[in-house]
Structure formats: C-alpha cells, structure tokens
LOPAVEX-123335 format. One record per atom (N, C-alpha, C): chain; atom name; residue in three letters; x, y, z; residue number from 1. Coordinates in steps of 0.05 Angstrom, whole numbers. Layout:
R;volo;guti;keti;u;v;w;sese
R;A;CA;ALA;X;Y;Z;NUM
...
***
This chain:
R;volo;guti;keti;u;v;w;sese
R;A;N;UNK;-1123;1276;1017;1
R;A;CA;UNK;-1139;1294;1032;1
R;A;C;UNK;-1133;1323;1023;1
R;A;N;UNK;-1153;1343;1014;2
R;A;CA;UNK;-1151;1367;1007;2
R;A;C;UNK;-1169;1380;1028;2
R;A;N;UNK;-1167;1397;1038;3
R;A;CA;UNK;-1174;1421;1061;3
R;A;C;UNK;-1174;1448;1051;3
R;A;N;UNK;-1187;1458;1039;4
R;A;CA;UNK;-1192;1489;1043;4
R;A;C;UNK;-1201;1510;1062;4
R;A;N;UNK;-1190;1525;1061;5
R;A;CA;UNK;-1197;1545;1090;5
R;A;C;UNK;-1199;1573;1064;5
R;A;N;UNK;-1225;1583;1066;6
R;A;CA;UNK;-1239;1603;1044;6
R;A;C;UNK;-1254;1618;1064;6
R;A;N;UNK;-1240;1644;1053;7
R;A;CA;UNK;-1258;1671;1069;7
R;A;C;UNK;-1251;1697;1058;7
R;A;N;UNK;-1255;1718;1062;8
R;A;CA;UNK;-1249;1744;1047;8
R;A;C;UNK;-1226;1758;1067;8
R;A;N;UNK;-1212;1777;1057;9
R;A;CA;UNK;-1185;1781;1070;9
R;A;C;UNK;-1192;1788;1095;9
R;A;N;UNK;-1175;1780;1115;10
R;A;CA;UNK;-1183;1795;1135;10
R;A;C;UNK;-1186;1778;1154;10
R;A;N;UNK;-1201;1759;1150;11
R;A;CA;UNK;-1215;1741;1161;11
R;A;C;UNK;-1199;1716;1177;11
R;A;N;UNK;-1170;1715;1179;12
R;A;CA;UNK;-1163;1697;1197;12
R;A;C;UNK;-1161;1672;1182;12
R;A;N;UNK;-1150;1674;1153;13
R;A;CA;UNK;-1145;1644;1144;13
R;A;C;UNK;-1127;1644;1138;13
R;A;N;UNK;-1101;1664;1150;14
R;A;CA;UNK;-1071;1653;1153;14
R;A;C;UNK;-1062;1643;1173;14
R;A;N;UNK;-1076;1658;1198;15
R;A;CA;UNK;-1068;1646;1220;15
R;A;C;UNK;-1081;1616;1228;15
R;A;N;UNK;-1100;1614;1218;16
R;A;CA;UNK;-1116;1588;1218;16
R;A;C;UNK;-1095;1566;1208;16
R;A;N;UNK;-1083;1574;1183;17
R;A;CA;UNK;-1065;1559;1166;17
R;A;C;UNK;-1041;1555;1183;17
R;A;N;UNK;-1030;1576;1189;18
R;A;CA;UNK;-1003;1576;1210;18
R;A;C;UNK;-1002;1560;1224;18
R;A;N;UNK;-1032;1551;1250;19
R;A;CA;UNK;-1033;1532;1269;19
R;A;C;UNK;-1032;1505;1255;19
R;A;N;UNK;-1048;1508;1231;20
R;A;CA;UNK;-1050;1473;1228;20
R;A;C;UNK;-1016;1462;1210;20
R;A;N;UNK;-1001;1483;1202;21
R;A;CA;UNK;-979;1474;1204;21
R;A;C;UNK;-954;1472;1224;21
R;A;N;UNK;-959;1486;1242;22
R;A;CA;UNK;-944;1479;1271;22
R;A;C;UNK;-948;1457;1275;22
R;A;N;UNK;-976;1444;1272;23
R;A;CA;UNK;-986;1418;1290;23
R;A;C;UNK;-974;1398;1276;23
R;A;N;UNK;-976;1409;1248;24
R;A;CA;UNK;-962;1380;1232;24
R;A;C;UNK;-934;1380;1236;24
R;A;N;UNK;-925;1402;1242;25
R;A;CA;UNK;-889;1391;1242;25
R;A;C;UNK;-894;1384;1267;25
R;A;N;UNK;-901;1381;1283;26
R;A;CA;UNK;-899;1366;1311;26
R;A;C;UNK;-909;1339;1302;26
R;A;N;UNK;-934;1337;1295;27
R;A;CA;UNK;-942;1311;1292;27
R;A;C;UNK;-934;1295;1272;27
R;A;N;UNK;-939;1300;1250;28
R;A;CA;UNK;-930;1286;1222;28
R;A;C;UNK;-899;1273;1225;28
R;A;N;UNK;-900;1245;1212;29
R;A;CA;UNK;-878;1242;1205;29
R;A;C;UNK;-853;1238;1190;29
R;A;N;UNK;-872;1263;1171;30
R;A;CA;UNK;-851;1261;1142;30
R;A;C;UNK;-841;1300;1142;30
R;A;N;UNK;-839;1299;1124;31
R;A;CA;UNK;-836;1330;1117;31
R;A;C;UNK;-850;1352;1106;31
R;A;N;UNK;-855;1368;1118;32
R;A;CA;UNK;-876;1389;1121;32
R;A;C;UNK;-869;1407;1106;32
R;A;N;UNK;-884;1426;1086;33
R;A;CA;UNK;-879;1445;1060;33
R;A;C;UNK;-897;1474;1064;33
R;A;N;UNK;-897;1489;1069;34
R;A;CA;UNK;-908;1504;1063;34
R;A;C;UNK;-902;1529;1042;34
R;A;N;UNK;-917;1531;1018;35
R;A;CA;UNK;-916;1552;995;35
R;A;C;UNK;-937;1579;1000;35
R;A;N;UNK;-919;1599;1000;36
R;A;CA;UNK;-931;1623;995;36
R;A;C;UNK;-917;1636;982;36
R;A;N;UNK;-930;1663;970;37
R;A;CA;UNK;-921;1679;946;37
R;A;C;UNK;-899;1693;945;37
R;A;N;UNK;-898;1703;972;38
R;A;CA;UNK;-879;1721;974;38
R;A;C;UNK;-868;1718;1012;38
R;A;N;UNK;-844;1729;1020;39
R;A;CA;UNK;-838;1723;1046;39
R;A;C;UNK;-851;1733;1069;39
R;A;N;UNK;-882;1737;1059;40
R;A;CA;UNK;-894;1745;1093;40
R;A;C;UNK;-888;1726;1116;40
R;A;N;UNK;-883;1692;1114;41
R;A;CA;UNK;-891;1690;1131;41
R;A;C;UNK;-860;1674;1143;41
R;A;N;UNK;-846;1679;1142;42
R;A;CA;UNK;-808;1669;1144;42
R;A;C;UNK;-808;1659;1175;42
R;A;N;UNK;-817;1691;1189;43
R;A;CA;UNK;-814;1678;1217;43
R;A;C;UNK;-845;1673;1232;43
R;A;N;UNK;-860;1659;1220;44
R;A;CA;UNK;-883;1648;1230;44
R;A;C;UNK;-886;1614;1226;44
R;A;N;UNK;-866;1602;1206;45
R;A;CA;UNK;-867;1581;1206;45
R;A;C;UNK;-836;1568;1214;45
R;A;N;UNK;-852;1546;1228;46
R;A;CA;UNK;-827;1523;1251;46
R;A;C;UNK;-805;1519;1232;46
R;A;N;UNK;-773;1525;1242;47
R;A;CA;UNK;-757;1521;1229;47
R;A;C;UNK;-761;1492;1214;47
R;A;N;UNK;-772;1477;1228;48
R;A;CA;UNK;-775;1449;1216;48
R;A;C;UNK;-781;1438;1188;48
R;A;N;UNK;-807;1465;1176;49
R;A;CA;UNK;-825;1460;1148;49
R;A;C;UNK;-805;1477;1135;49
R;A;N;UNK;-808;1469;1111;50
R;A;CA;UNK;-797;1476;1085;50
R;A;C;UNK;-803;1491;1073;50
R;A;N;UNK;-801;1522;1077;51
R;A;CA;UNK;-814;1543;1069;51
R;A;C;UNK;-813;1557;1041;51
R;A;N;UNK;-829;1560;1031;52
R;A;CA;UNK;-825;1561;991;52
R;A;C;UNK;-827;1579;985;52
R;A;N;UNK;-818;1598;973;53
R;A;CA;UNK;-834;1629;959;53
R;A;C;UNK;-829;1626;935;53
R;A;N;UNK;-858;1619;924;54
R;A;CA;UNK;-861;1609;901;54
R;A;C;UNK;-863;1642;882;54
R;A;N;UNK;-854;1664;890;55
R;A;CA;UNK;-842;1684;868;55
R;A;C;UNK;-814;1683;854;55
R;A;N;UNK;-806;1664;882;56
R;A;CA;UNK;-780;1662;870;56
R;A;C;UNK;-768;1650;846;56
R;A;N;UNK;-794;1631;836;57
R;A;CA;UNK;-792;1613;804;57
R;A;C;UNK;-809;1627;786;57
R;A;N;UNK;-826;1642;790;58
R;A;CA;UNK;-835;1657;758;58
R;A;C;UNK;-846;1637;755;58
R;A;N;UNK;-873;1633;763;59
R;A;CA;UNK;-894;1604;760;59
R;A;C;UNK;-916;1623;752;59
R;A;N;UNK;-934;1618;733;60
R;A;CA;UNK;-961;1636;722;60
R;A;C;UNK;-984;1609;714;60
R;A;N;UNK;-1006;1606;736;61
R;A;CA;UNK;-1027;1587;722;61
R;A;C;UNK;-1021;1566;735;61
R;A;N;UNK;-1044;1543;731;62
R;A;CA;UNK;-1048;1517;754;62
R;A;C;UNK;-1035;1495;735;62
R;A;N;UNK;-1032;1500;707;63
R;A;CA;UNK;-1010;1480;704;63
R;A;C;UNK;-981;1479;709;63
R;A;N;UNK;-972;1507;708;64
R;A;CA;UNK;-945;1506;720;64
R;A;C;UNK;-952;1501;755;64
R;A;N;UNK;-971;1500;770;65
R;A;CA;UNK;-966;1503;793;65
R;A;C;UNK;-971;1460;805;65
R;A;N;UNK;-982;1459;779;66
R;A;CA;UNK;-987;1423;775;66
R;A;C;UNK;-956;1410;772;66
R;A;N;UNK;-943;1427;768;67
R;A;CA;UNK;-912;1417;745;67
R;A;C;UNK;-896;1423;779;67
R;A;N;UNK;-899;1438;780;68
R;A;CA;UNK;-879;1445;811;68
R;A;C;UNK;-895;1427;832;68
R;A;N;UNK;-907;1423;831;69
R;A;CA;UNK;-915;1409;861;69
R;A;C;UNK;-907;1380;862;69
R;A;N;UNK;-913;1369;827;70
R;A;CA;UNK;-913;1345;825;70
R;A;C;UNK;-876;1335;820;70
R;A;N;UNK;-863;1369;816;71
R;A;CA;UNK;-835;1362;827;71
R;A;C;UNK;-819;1358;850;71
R;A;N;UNK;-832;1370;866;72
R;A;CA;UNK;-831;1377;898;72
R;A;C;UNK;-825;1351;899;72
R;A;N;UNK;-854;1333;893;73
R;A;CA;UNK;-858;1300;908;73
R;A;C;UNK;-844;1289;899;73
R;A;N;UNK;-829;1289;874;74
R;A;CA;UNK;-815;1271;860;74
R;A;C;UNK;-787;1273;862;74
R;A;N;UNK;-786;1301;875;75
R;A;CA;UNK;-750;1302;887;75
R;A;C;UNK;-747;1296;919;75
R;A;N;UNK;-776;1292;934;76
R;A;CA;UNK;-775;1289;968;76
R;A;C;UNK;-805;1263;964;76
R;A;N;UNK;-802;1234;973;77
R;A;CA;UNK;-820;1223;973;77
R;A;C;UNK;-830;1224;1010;77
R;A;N;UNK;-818;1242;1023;78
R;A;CA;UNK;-818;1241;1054;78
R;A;C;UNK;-838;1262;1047;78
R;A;N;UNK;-854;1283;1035;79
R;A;CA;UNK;-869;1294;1034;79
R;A;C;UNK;-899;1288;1047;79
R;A;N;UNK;-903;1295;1058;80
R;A;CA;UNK;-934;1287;1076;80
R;A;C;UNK;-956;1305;1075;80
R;A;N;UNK;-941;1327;1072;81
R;A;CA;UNK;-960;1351;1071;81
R;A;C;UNK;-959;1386;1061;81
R;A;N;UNK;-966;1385;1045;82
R;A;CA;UNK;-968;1408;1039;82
R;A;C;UNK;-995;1438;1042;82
R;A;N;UNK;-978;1461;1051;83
R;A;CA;UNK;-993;1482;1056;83
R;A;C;UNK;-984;1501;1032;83
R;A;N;UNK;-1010;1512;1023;84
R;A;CA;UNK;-1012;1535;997;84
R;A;C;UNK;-1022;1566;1017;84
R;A;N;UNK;-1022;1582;1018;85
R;A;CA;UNK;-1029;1607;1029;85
R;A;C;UNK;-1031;1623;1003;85
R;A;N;UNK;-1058;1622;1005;86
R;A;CA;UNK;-1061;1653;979;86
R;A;C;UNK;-1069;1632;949;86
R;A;N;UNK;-1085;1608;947;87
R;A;CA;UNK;-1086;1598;920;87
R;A;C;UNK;-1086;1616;893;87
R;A;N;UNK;-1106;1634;892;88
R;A;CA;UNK;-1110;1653;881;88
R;A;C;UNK;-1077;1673;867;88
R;A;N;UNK;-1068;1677;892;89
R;A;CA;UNK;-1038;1696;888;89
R;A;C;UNK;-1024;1666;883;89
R;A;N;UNK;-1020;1647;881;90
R;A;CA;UNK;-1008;1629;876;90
R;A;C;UNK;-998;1618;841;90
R;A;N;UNK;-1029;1625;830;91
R;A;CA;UNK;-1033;1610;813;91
R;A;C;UNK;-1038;1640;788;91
R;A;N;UNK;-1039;1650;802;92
R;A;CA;UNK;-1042;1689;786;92
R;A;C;UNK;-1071;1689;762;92
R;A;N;UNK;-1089;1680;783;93
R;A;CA;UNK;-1118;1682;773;93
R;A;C;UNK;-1136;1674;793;93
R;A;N;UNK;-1164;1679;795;94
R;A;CA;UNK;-1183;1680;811;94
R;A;C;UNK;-1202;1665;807;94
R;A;N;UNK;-1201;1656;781;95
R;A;CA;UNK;-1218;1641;767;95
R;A;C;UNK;-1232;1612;791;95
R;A;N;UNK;-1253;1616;794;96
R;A;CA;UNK;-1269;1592;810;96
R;A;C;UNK;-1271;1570;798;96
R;A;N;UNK;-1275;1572;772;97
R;A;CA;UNK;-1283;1540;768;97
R;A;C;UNK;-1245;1528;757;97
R;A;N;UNK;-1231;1547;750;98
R;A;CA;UNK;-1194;1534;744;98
R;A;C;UNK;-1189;1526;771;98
R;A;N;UNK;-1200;1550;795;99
R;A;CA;UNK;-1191;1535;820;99
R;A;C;UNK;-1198;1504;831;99
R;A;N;UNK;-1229;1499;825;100
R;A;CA;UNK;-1252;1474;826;100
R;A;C;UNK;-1233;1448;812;100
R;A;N;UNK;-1220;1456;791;101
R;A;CA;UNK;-1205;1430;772;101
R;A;C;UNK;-1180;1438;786;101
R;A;N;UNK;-1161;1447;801;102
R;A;CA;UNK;-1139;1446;813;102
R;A;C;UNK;-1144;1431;821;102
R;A;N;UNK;-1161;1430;850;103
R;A;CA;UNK;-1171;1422;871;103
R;A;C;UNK;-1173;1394;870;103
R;A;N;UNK;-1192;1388;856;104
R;A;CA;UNK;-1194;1365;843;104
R;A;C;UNK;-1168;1348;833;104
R;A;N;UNK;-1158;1349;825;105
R;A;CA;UNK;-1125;1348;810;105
R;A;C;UNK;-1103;1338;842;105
R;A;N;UNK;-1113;1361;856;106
R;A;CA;UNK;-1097;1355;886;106
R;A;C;UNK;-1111;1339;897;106
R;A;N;UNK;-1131;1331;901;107
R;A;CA;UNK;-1147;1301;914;107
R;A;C;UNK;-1137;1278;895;107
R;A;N;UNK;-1138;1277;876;108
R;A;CA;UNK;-1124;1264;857;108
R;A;C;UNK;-1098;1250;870;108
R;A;N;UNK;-1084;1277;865;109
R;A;CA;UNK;-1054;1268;869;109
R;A;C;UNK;-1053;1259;897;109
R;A;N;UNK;-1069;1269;916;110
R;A;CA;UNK;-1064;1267;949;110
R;A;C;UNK;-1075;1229;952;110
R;A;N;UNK;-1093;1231;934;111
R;A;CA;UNK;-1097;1192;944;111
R;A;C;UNK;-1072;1170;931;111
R;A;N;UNK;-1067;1193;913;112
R;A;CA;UNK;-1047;1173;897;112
R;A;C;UNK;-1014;1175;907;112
R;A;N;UNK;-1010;1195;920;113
R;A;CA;UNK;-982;1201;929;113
R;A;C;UNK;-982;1203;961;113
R;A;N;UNK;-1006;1201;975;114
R;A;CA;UNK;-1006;1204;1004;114
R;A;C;UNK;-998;1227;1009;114
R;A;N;UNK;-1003;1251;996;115
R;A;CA;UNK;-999;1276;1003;115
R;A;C;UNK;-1021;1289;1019;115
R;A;N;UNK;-1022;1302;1027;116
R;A;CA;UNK;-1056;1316;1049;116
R;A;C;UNK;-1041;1353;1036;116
R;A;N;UNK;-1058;1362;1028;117
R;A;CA;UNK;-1061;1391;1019;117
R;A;C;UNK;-1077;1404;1033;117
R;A;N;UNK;-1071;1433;1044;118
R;A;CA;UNK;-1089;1455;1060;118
R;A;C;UNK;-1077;1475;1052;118
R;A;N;UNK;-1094;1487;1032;119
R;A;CA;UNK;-1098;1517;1026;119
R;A;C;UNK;-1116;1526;1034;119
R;A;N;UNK;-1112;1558;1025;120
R;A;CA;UNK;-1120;1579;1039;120
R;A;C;UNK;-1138;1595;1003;120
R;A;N;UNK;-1159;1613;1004;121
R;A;CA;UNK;-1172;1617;984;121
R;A;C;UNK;-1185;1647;995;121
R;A;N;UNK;-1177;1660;984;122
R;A;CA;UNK;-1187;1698;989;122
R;A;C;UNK;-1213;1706;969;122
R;A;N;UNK;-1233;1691;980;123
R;A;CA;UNK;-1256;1699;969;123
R;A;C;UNK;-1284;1696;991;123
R;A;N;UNK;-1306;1701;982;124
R;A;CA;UNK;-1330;1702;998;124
R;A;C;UNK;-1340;1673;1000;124
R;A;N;UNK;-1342;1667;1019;125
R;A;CA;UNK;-1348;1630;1016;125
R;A;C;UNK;-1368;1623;998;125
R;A;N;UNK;-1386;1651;1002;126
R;A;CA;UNK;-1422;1642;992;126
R;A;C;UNK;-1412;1646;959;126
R;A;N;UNK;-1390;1647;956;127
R;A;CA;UNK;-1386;1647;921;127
R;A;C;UNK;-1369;1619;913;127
R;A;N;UNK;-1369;1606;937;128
R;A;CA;UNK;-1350;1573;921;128
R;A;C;UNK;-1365;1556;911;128
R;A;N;UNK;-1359;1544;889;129
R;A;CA;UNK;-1380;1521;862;129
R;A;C;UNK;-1378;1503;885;129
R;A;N;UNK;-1389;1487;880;130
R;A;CA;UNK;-1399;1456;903;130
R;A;C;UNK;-1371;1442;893;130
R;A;N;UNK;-1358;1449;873;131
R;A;CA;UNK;-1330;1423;877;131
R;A;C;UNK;-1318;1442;891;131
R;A;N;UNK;-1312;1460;903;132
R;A;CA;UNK;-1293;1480;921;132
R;A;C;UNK;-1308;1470;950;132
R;A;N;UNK;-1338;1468;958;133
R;A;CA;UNK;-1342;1463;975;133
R;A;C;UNK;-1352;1444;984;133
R;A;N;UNK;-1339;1412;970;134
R;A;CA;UNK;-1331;1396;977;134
R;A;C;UNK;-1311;1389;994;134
R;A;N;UNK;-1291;1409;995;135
R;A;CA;UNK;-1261;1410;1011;135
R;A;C;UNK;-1263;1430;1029;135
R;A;N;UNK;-1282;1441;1042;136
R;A;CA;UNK;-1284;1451;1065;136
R;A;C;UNK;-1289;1434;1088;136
***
C-alpha cells in the first residue's frame, strides 16, 4: 500500500502525515519509521517511531533512496510502515515522472515486503501524472 498526501506548501500535509503516524504507533504491530530531511519534526513524533534524518547519510536521487529503504527492511523485518515527509527534499529533485517510477517501485516493494508507505509531495495536485494519482 502506497498513500500520497500532495499539496503546495502550506497546505497541511505535515500535520496530516503526523496524525496518520501517531495512529500507527498505537495501532500497528510492528515498527513504525518515519524519514524526513532534516530535524523539523523530533518532538512531533511518538517516542515509539523511529525517527530518520535522512541528511544525516548524504543520499542524492531515488536510487540511493531505493538502496536505503530497501536496507532499512533488510536490517528490521518488524517494519510495517513507513512515513517520507518532503519526497521531493528527500530524493533532491522534483522531477514528476522520477517521482511516478519511485512510487511505483514502493507499491512494488510494499506487496512484496508488507510494507504500507505514506508520503508527503510539495507540489500542486492539478500537476500529478495519473501514476502519482493513483496513490492518492
């Protein structure tokens, strides 16, 4: 399962993101991840999730960000779910259709590893290709 939450800044798709990872460390029963760029959000997420600041590895592009995720799962198989905040600042490009084949890539991996993915995407909705808004 992949979930995107896409809107232009401003717009309430961190805090959107914040709730639906509270809910999962309450509910879920594996271990909860959330990746963002940098430490905005330290004291907004439940001591419980596994909080990443993916500046801290010098990651550039969706194949290094393919290489880390798919390490994540392969060093924790209790993984259940992962949260991205900022795909865009994530992956250090904007590109729609590199984002469309991520995406894709994470539905992929999410049927094959039972992972569920919800990111977050800082752009105008009325600009996502139909494989981006498939996962809305």
């Amino acid at each position: 399962m992949v979930k995107v939450i896409m809107g232009l800044k401003g717009h309430g798709k961190t805090k959107q993101l914040l709730e639906l990872v509270r809910k999962a460390s309450e509910e879920e029963h594996g271990n909860v991840v959330c990746i963002e760029r940098d430490a905005a959000l330290r004291y907004d997420v439940p001591m419980s999730v596994r909080l990443i600041r993916l500046s801290d590895y010098k990651l550039a592009g969706y194949t290094a960000l393919k290489g880390f995720l798919s390490g994540l799962r392969a060093g924790n198989y209790d993984i259940t779910h992962i949260f991205m905040d900022g795909l865009f600042k994530l992956a250090g490009t904007e590109s729609l259709n590199e984002a469309e084949e991520f995406l894709a890539w994470c539905d992929s991996f999410s049927n094959r590893e039972g992972v569920k993915f919800t990111m977050t995407i800082s752009a105008d909705e009325s600009s996502a290709t139909e494989g981006i808004k498939r996962y809305f």
